[in-house]
C-alpha positions in Angstrom: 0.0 0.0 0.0 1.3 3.7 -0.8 0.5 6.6 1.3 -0.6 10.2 0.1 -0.3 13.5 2.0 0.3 16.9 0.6 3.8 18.1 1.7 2.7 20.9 3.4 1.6 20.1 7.6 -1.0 22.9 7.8 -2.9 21.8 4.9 -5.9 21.0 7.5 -7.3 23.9 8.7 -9.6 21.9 11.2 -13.9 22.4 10.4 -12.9 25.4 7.8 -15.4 24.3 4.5 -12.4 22.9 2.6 -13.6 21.4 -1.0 -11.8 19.5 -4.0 -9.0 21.9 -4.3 -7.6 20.6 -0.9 -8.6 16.5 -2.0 -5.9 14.0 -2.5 -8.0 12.2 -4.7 -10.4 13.0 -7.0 -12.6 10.2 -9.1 -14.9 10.4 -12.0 -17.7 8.4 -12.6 -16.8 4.6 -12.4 -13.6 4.9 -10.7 -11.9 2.7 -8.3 -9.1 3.3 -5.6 -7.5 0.5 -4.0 -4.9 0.0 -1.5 -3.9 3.3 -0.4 -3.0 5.4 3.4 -4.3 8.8 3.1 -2.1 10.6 5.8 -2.8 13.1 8.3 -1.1 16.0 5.9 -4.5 16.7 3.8 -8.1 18.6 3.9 -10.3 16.2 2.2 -9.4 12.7 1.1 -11.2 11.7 -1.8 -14.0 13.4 -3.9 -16.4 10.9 -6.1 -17.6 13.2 -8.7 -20.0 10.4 -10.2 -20.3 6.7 -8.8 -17.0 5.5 -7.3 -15.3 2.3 -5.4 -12.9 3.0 -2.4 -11.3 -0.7 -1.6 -9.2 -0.6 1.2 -8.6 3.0 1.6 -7.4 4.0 4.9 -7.2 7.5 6.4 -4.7 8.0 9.2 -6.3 10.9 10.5 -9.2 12.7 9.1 -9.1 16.8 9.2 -12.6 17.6 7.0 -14.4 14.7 5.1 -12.5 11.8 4.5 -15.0 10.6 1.9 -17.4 12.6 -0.3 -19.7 11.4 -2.7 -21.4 13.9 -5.5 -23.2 10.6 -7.6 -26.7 11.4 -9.0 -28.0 8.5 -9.3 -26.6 4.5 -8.6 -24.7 3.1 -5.8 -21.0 3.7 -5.1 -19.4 1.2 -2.8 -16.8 1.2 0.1 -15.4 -1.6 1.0 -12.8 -3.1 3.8 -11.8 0.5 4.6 -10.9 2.7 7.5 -10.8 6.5 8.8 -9.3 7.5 12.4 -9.3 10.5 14.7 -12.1 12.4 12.6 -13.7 15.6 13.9 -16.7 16.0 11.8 -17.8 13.7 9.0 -16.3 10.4 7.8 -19.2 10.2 4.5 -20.0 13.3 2.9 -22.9 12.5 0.8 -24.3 15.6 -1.5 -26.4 14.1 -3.8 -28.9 11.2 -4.9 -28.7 7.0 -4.8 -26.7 4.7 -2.5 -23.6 4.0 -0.6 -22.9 0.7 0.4 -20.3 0.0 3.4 -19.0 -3.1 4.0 -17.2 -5.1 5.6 -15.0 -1.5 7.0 -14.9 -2.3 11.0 -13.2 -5.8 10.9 -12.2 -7.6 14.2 -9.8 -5.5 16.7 -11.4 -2.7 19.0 -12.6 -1.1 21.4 -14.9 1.3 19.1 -17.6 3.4 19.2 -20.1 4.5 16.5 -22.2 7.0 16.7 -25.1 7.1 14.6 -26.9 11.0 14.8 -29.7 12.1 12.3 -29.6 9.7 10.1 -32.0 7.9 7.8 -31.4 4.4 7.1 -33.6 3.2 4.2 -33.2 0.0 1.8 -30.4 -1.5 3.4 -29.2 -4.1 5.8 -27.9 -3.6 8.9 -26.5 -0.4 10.3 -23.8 -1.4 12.3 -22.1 -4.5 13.5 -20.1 -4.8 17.2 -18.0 -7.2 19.1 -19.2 -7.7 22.5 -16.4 -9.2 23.7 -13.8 -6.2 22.1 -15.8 -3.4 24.0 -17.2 -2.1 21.2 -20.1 -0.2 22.0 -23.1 1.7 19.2 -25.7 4.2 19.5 -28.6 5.2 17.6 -30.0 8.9 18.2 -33.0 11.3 17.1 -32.8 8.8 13.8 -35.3 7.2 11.1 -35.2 3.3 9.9 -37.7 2.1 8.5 -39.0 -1.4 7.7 -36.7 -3.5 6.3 -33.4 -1.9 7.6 -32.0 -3.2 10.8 -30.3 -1.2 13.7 -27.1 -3.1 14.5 -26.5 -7.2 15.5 -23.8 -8.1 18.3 -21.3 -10.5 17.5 -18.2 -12.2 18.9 -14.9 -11.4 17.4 -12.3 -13.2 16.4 -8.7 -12.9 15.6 -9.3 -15.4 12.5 -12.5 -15.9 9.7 -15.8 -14.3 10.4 -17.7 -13.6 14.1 -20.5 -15.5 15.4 -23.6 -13.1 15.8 -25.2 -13.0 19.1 -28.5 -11.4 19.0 -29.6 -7.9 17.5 -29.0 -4.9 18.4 -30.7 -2.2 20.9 -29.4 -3.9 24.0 -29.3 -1.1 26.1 -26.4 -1.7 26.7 -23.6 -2.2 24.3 -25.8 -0.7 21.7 -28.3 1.6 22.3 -30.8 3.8 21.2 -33.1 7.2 21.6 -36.1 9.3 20.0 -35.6 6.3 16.5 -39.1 6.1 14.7 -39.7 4.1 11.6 -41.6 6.4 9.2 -39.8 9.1 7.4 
């Protein structure tokens, strides 16, 4: 894997509205990145202009987005990828269709997700945790309606895929407040 910064150190100027001028990566329409770092020297880290795959991206640190999708229409996919230490926003998303996360938490933790005002429609689940890691979700002032799950519980392991528990609210690893399920 290579990394990418900018050279410069005060590239990020913290929750200042940065845009594709201060990216390391900019995709058009059908693109794919795979197997890269995007250091802590950068704004942004990668602008999808149009539909867009990001395979094993990782950002080291995030200053403003680390992701930002512009597509119309269609899905764009992210897949077995990471982003630490971000302030604001992992996944910008500014337009129309679908982005599909997968498979981006692994095993390894403690970590926390927090899901605020958010609408989960069409999809699976929402988030996936390892009990016995200490990782812990919650839901807040958020819509998911039928069909689209909260979170499930598993057990992680250091090898192949977790065993899933039971589903998430537990109220206590994974909780949640004021969710309805029409939007």
């Amino acid at each position: 894997m290579a990394r990418w910064h900018r050279i410069s150190a005060d590239v990020c100027q913290g929750q200042a509205e940065t845009g594709e001028k201060d990216t390391i990566f900019i995709l058009e329409d059908g693109a794919t990145l795979a197997n890269v770092i995007i250091g802590k020297n950068q704004a942004e880290g990668v602008h999808c202009r149009g539909t867009c795959t990001l395979i094993n991206v990782w950002h080291e640190e995030v200053c403003e987005d680390a992701m930002t999708f512009k597509q119309a229409s269609s899905t764009s996919f992210v897949i077995s990828s990471s982003a630490r230490n971000a302030a604001d926003k992992i996944i910008q998303f500014n337009n129309r269709g679908t982005v599909s996360v997968k498979h981006s938490i692994g095993n390894g933790g403690p970590r926390i997700s927090i899901f605020e005002d958010i609408v989960a429609k069409g999809g699976g689940v929402v988030v996936g945790i390892n009990a016995n890691y200490g990782d812990k979700a919650s839901l807040v002032n958020s819509c998911i309606p039928g069909g689209t799950k909260y979170g499930d519980k598993y057990i992680g392991v250091t090898s192949g895929e977790p065993k899933k528990i039971r589903s998430c609210p537990d109220n206590s690893a994974c909780t949640q407040s004021n969710v309805v399920t029409s939007c």
